[in-house]
C-alpha positions as semicolon CSV with decimal commas, in nm:
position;residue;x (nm);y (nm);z (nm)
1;X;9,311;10,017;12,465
2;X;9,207;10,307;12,272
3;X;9,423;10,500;12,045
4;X;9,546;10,837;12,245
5;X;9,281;11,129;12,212
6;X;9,552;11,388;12,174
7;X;9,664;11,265;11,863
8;X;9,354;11,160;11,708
9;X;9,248;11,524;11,732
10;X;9,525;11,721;11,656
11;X;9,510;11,893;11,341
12;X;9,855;11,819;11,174
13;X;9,869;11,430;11,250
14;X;9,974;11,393;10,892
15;X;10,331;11,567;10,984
16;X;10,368;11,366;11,254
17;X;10,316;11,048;11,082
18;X;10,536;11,094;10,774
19;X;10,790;11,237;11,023
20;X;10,797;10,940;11,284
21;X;10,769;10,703;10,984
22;X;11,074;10,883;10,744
23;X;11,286;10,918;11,017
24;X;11,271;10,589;11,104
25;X;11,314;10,462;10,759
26;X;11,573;10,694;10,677
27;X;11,778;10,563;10,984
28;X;11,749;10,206;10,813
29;X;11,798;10,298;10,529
30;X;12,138;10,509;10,558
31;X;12,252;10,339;10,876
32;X;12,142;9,943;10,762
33;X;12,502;9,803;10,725
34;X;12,665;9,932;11,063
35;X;12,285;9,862;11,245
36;X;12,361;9,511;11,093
37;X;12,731;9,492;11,288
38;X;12,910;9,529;10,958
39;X;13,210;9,752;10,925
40;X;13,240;10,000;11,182
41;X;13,012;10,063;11,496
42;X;12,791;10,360;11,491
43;X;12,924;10,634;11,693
44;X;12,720;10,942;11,843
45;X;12,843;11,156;11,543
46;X;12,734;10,930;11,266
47;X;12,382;10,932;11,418
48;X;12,349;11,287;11,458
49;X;12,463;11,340;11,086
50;X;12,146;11,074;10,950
51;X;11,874;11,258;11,213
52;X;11,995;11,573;11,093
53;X;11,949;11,448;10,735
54;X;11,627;11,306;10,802
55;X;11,509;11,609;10,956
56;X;11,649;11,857;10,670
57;X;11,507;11,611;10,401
58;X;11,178;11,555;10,618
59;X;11,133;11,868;10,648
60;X;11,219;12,039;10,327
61;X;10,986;11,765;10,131
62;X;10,683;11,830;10,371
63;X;10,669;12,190;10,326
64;X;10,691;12,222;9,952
65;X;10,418;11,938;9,977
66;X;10,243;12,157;10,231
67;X;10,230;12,476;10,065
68;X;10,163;12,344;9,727
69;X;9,883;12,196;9,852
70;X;9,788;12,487;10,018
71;X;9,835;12,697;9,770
72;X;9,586;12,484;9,500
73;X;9,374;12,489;9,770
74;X;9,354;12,901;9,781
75;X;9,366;12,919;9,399
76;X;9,060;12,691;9,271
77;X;8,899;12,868;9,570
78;X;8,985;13,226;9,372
79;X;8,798;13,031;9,051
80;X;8,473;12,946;9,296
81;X;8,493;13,293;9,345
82;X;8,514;13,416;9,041
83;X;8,785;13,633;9,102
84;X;8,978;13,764;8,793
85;X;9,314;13,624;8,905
86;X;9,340;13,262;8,947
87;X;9,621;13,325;9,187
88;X;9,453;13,645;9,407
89;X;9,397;13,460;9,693
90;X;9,713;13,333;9,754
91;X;9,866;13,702;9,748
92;X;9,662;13,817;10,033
93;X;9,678;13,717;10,408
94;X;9,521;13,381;10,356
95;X;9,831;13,332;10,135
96;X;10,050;13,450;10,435
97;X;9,842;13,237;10,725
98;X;9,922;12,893;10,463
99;X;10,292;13,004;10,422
100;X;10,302;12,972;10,797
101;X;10,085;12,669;10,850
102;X;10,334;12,543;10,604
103;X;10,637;12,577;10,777
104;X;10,481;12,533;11,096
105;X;10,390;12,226;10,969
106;X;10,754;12,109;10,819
107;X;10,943;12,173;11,144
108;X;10,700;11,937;11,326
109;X;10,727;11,684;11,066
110;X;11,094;11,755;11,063
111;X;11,149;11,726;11,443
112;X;10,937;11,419;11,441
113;X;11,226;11,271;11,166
114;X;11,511;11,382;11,359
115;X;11,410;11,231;11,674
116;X;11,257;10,919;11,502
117;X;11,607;10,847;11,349
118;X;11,788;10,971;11,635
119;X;11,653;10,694;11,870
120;X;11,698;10,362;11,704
121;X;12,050;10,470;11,599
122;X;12,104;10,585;11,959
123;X;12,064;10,248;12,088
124;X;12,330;10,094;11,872
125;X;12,553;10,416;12,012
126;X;12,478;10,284;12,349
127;X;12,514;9,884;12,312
128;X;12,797;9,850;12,017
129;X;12,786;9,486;12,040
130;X;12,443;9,431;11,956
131;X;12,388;9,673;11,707
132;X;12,124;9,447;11,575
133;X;11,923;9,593;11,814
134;X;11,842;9,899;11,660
135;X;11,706;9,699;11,379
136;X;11,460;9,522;11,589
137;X;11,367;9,868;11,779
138;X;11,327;10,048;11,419
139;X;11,104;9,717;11,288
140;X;10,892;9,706;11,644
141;X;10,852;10,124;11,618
142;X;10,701;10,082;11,289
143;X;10,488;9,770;11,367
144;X;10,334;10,004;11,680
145;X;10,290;10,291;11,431
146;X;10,131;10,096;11,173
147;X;9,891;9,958;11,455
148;X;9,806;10,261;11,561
149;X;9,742;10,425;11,178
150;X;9,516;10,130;11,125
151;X;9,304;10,169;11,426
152;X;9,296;10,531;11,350
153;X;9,208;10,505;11,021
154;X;8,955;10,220;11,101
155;X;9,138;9,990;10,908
156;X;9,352;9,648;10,966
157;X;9,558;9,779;11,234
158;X;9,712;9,412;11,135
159;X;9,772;9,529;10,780
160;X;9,920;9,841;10,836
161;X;10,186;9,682;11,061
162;X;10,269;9,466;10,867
163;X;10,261;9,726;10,590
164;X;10,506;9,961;10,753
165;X;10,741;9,650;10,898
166;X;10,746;9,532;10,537
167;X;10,858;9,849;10,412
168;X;11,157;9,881;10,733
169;X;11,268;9,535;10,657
170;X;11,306;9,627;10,238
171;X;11,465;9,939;10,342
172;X;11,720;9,747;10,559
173;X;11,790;9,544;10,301
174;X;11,806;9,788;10,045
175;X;12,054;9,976;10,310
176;X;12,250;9,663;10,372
177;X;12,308;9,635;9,975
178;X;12,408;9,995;9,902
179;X;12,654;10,046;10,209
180;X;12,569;10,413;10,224
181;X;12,748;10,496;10,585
């Protein structure tokens, strides 16, 4: 089975990666404890609050990566140039179009977050005596995700599974440890 077409060509893939793959992570992270069945069960509120967090943080974090980027980009293109101001590119329209491809960029990866952490967190919301569950939903999302990276990257889909499950199982124990929710 080959990796879906529509994703391997679309131009911001790296926003919806770090989305899916924050949101996710966040969720386990902030969540770990009650998606463990310790203290309270997660209710609908408590897992609007983290996928509103991860989206906000998500977000925030790839734009100013975004448009930093961007914005190097425009200014060693001004020195190639050999325009007087290092920084005259990014003043004109180009400097306007990245701005935009910025933010356009952040509310993907930001949307991706939200609903990444929404759904794992969901399911514990849904079946309160096995909140366990969202655990192994969060750890099986990443393990697809990582399988998927790897094949598009034409690497060890193997490794990056095991890669990204690796990093959701230290982050629910990390979680688990520092009883943030």
């Amino acid at each position: 089975m080959r990796w879906p077409d529509w994703l391997k060509q679309r131009e911001h893939c790296l926003a919806v990666v770090m989305g899916l793959v924050d949101g996710i992570l966040t969720a386990m992270l902030l969540g770990a404890g009650r998606m463990l069945g310790w203290g309270m069960p997660i209710d609908f509120k408590i897992a609007l609050k983290v996928a509103v967090y991860a989206l906000a943080t998500a977000g925030f974090v790839f734009y100013i990566g975004r448009y930093a980027e961007f914005r190097a980009q425009l200014v060693h293109a001004a020195a190639q140039l050999n325009l007087k101001k290092g920084g005259q590119l990014a003043t004109t329209h180009l400097g306007r179009m990245v701005l935009g491809e910025a933010v356009g960029e952040a509310i993907v990866s930001g949307g991706c977050s939200f609903m990444s952490a929404l759904l794992p967190l969901s399911l514990a919301v849904v079946f309160p005596s096995a909140p366990w569950s969202s655990v192994i939903l969060s750890l099986c999302l990443l393990g697809i995700l990582g399988y998927a990276l790897g094949r598009m990257v034409k690497g060890s889909s193997l490794k990056w599974a095991v890669g990204l499950v690796a990093g959701g199982v230290f982050m629910t124990i990390l979680g688990s440890g520092l009883h943030i929710l």
